[in-house]
C-alpha positions as CSV (number, residue, x, y, z in Angstrom):
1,X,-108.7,18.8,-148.5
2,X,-111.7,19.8,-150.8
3,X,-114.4,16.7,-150.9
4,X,-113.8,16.5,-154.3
5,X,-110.1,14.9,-153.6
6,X,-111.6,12.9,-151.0
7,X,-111.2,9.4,-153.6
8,X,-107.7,10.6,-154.2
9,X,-106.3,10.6,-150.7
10,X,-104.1,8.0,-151.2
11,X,-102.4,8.8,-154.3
12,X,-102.2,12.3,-153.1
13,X,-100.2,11.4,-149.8
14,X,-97.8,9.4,-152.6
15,X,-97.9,12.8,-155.1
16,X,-96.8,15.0,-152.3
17,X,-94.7,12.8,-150.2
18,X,-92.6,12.0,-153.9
19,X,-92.3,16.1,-153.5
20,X,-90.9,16.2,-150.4
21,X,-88.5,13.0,-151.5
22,X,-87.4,15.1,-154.2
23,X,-86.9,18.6,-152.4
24,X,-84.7,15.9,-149.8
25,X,-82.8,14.3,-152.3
26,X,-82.3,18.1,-153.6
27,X,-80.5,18.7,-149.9
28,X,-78.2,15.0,-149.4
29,X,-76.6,16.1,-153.5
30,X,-75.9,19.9,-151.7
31,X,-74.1,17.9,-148.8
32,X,-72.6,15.8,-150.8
33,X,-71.4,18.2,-153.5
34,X,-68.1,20.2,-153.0
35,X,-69.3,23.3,-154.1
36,X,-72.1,22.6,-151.4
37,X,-72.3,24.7,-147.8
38,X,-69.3,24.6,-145.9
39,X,-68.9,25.4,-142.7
40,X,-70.2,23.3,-139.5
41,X,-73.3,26.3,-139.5
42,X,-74.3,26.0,-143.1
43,X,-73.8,21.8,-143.0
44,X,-76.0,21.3,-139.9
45,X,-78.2,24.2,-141.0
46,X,-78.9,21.4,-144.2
47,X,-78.8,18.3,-141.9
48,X,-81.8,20.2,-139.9
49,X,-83.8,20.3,-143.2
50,X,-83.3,17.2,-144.2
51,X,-84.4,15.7,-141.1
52,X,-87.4,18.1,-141.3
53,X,-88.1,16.6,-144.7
54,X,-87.5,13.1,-144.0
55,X,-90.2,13.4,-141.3
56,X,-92.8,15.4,-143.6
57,X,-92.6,12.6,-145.5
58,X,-93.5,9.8,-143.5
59,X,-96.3,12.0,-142.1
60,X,-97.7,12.6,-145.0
61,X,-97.7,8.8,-146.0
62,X,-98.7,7.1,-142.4
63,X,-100.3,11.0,-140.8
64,X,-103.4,12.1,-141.2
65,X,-103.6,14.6,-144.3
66,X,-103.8,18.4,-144.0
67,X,-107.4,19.1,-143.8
68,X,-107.4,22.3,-143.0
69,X,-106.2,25.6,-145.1
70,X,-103.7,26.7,-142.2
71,X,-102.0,23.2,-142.7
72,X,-101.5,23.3,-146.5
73,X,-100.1,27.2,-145.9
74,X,-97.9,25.9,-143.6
75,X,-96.7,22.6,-146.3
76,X,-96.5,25.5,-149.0
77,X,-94.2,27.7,-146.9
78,X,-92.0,24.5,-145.4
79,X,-91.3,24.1,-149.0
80,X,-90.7,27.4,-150.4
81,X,-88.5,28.2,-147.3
82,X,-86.8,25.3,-147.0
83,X,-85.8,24.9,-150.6
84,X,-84.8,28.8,-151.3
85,X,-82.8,28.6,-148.0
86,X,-80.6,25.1,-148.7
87,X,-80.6,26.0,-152.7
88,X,-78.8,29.5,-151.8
89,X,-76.3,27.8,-149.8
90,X,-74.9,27.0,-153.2
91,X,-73.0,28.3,-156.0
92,X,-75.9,30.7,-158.4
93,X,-75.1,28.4,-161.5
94,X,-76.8,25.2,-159.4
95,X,-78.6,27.1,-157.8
96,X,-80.9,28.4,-160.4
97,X,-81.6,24.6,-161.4
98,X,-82.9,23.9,-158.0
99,X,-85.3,26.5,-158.4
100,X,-87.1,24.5,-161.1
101,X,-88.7,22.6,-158.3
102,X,-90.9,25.8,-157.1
103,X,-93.1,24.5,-160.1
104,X,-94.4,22.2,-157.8
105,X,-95.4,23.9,-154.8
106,X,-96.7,26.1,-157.0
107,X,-99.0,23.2,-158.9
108,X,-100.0,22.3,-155.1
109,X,-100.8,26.3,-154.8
110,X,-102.8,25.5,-157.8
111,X,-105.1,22.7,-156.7
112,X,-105.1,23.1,-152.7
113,X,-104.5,26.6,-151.9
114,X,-106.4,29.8,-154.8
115,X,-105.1,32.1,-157.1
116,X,-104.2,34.5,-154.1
117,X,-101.3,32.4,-152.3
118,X,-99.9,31.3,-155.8
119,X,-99.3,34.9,-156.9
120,X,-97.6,35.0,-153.5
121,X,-95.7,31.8,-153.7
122,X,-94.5,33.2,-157.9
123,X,-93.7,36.7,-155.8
124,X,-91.3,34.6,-153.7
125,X,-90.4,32.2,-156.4
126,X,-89.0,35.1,-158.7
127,X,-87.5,36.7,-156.3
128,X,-84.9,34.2,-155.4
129,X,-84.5,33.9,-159.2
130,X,-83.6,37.0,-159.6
131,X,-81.4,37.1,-156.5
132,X,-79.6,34.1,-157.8
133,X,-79.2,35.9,-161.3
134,X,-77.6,39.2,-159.1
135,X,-75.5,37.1,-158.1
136,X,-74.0,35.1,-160.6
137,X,-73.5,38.3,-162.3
138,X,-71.4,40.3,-159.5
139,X,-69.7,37.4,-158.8
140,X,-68.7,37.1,-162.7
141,X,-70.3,33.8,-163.7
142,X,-72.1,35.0,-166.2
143,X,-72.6,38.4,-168.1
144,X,-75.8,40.4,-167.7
145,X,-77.2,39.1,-171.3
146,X,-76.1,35.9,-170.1
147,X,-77.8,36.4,-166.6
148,X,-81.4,37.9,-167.8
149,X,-81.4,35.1,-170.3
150,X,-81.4,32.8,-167.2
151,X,-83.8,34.6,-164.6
152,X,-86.4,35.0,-167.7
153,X,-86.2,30.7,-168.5
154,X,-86.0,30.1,-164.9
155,X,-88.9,32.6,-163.8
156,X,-90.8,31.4,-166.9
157,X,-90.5,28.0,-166.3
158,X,-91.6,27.7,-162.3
159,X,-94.4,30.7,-163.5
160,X,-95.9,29.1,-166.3
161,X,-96.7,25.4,-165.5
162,X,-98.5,26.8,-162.6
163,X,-100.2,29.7,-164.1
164,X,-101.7,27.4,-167.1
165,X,-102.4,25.0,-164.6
166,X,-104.4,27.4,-162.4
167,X,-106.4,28.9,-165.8
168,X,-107.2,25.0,-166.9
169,X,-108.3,24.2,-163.2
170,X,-110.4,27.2,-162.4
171,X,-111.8,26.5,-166.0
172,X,-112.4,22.6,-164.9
173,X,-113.7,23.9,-161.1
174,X,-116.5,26.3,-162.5
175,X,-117.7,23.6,-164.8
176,X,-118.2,21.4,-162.1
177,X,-119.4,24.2,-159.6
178,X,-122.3,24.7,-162.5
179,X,-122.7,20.9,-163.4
180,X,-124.1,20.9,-159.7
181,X,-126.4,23.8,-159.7
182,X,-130.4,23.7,-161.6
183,X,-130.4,26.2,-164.4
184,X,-133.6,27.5,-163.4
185,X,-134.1,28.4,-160.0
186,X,-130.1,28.6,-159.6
187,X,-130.7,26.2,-156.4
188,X,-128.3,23.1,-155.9
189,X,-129.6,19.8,-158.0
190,X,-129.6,16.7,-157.2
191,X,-125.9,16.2,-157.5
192,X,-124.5,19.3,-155.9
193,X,-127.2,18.1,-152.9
194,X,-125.9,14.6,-152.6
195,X,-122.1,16.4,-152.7
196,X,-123.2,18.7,-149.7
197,X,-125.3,16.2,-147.5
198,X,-121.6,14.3,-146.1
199,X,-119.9,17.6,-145.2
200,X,-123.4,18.8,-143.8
201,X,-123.6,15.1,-141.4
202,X,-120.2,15.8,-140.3
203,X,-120.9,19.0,-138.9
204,X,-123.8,18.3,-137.3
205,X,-122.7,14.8,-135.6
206,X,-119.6,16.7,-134.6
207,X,-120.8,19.5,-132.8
208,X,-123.6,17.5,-131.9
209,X,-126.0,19.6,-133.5
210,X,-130.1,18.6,-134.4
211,X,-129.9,17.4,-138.5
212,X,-133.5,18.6,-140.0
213,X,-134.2,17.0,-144.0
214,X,-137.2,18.8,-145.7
215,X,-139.0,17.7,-148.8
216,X,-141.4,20.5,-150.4
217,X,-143.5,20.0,-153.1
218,X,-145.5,22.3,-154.8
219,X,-149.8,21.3,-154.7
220,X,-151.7,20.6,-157.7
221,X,-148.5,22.1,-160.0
222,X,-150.1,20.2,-162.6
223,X,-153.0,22.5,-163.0
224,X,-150.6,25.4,-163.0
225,X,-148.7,23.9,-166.3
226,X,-152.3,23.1,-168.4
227,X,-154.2,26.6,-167.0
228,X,-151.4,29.0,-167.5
229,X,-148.4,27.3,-169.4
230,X,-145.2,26.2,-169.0
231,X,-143.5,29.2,-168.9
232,X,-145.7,30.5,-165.9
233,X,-145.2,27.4,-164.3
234,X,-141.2,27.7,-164.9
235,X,-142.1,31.5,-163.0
236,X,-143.6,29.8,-159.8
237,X,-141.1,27.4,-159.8
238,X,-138.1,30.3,-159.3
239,X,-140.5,32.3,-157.1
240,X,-140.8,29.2,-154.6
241,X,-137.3,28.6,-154.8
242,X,-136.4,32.0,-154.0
243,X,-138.6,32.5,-151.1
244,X,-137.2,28.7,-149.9
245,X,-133.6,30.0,-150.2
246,X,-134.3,32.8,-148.0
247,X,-136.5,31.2,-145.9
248,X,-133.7,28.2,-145.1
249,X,-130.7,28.8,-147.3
250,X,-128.6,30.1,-144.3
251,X,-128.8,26.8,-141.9
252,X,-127.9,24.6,-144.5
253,X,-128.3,23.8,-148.5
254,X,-131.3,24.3,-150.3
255,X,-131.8,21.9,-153.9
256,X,-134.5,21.1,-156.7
257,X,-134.6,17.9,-156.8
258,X,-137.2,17.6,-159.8
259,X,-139.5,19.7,-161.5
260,X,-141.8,20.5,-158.7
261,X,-140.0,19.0,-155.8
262,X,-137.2,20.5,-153.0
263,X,-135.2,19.6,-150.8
264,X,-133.4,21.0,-147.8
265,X,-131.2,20.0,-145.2
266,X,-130.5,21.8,-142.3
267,X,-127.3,21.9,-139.7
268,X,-128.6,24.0,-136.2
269,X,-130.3,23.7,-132.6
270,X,-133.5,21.4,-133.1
271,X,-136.1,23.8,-131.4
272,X,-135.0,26.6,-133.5
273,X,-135.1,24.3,-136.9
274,X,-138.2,23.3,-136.4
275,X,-139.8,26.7,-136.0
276,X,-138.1,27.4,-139.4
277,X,-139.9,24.1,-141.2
278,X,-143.1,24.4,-139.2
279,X,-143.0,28.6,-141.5
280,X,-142.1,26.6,-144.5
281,X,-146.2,26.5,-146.1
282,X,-146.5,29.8,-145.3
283,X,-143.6,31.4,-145.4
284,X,-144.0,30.0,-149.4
285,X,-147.6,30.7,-149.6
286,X,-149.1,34.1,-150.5
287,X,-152.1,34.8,-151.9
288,X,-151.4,38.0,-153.9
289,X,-149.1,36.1,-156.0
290,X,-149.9,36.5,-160.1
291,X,-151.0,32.7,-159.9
292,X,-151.7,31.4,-155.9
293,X,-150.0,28.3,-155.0
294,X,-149.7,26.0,-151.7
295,X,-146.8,23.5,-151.0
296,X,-146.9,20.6,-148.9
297,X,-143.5,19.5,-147.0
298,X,-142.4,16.4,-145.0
299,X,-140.0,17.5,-142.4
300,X,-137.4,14.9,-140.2
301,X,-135.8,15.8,-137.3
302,X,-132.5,13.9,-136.2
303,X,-131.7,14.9,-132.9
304,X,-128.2,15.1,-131.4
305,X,-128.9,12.4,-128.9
306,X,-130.7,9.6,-131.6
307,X,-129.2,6.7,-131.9
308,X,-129.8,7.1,-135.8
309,X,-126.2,8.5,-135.7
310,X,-124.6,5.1,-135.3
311,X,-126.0,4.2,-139.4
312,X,-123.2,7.3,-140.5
313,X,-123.9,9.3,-143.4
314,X,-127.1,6.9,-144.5
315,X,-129.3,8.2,-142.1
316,X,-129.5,10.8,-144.2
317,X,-131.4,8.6,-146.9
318,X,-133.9,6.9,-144.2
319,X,-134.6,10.6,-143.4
320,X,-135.2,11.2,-147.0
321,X,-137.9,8.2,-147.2
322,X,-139.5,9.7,-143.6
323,X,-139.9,12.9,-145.1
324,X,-141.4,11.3,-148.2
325,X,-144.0,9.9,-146.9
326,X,-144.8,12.6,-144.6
327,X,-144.8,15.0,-147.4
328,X,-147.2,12.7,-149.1
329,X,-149.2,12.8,-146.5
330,X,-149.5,16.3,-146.4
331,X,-150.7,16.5,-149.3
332,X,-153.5,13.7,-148.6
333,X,-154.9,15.9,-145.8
334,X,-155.6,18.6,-148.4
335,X,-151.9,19.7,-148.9
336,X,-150.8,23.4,-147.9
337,X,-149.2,22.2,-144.6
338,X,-145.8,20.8,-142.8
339,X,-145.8,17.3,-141.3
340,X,-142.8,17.4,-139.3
341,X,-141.6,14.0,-137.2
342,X,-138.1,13.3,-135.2
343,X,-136.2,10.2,-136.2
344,X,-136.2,7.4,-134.1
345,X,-134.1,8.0,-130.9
């Protein structure tokens, strides 16, 4: 599951497990029916579902959730499957009203899965919909007005409540994605860093990897703004976030934090990280630039083996205040340097 779910765990075990309650009460009505599956196949081929379904569900409420893609394909398809394959055992005319219910695996396509696997899931969906109409028309329940009429309403109601829903989510997604980014340098902010810092801890303390926070802040920016304006300033500003992107943007996420000031944390084997923050004044330094500028950065190394692990994700704030006062005292020394230190062990 995305991060962003993360506070909704619990009502989404109760959202999905309802699903699965539904698709199951869907499969006791077929055995119960008389114009349900007959036969000792078709009956225990429905008891097998239902067991299936019965145990999905009290996975999904006492389990851990799917937290990976692979997982949520494999919810999608259980549900697509095992819903066209019990619906089908029945006569078209009820069977077309069971399809109604791919409108929700395709609203969990919708919020879980992309735009890719819902087309696929409405492939499927419309194809047993149009199977269902075949059939009701060779077998003379309905005439063929009568049986497009029903295909169109069915396909259009398990097409459309997920396809406005995708349209209004991805709508809702890239508003967030850009609430999260700084307009100017087109680097993180302060939000999207603070969204990124727990997934980037949980990599690191799980493949006990070396956690590296850097603070950069550019010298005397000040007398940048009143020499040459605040348009050239708003030039050096992008042209140090660039070169910082490139510099560290591939071992972990890169942010402004404020009008001079970044921040980066980093996910990778410590020796290596810290040859990449002990380049970070000159790497952002040169001297042909239009208008020169240094930085000075405070750098913090957690290593795998610190016990600064044990305080979870806020380690990541006592870093912060490390690397503050480092970088502060860079900058006391005459600035255009790294200070870099490793946490506690």
């Amino acid at each position: 599951m995305h991060k962003s779910t993360r506070p909704l765990h619990r009502l989404i075990r109760v959202v999905f497990a309802s699903c699965v309650a539904l698709y199951a009460v869907v499969s006791i009505l077929m055995l119960a029916s008389p114009n349900g599956p007959t036969g000792s196949g078709p009956v225990a081929y429905v008891l097998f579902i239902l067991v299936l379904q019965f145990a999905t569900i009290v996975w999904l409420l006492v389990g851990p959730l799917p937290d990976r893609k692979w997982q949520v394909v494999a919810f999608l398809v259980f549900g697509d499957v095992g819903l066209a394959s019990v619906i089908l055992l029945d006569v078209p005319t009820s069977a077309l009203i069971g399809t109604f219910l791919f409108a929700l695996t395709g609203s969990m396509c919708t919020f879980f899965l992309g735009p890719r696997l819902l087309v696929a899931h409405l492939v499927f969906a419309n194809l047993v919909i149009v199977y269902i109409g075949v059939v009701a028309y060779t077998q003379g329940l309905w005439g063929p007005w009568d049986a497009i009429a029903a295909v169109l309403v069915a396909g259009g109601a398990t097409s459309g409540v997920p396809i406005f829903a995708q349209i209004a989510w991805s709508l809702v997604c890239e508003d967030a994605r850009q609430s999260e980014i700084d307009p100017l340098t087109r680097l993180k902010n302060r939000r999207g860093l603070q969204n990124a810092i727990e997934d980037l801890w949980t990599v690191a303390h799980g493949e006990q990897l070396a956690l590296v926070l850097v603070l950069v802040d550019i010298d005397r920016f000040k007398s940048v703004n009143d020499r040459y304006g605040h348009d050239q300033g708003d030039a050096v500003i992008v042209l140090v976030a660039d070169r910082l992107r490139d510099h560290l943007g591939t071992s972990g996420v890169v942010a402004r934090t404020g009008g001079e000031e970044f921040v980066a944390v980093l996910v990778g084997e410590a020796e290596q990280l810290c040859e990449l923050v002990a380049e970070v004044s000159g790497t952002l330094t040169n001297r042909s630039d239009p208008i020169p500028v240094t930085v000075s950065a405070g750098a913090v190394v957690i290593a795998p083996d610190s016990d600064a692990w044990t305080a979870g994700v806020d380690v990541v704030n006592d870093a912060t205040r490390v690397a503050d006062s480092l970088m502060y005292r860079a900058k006391a020394d005459g600035g255009n340097r790294t200070m870099l230190e490793t946490m506690w062990p």
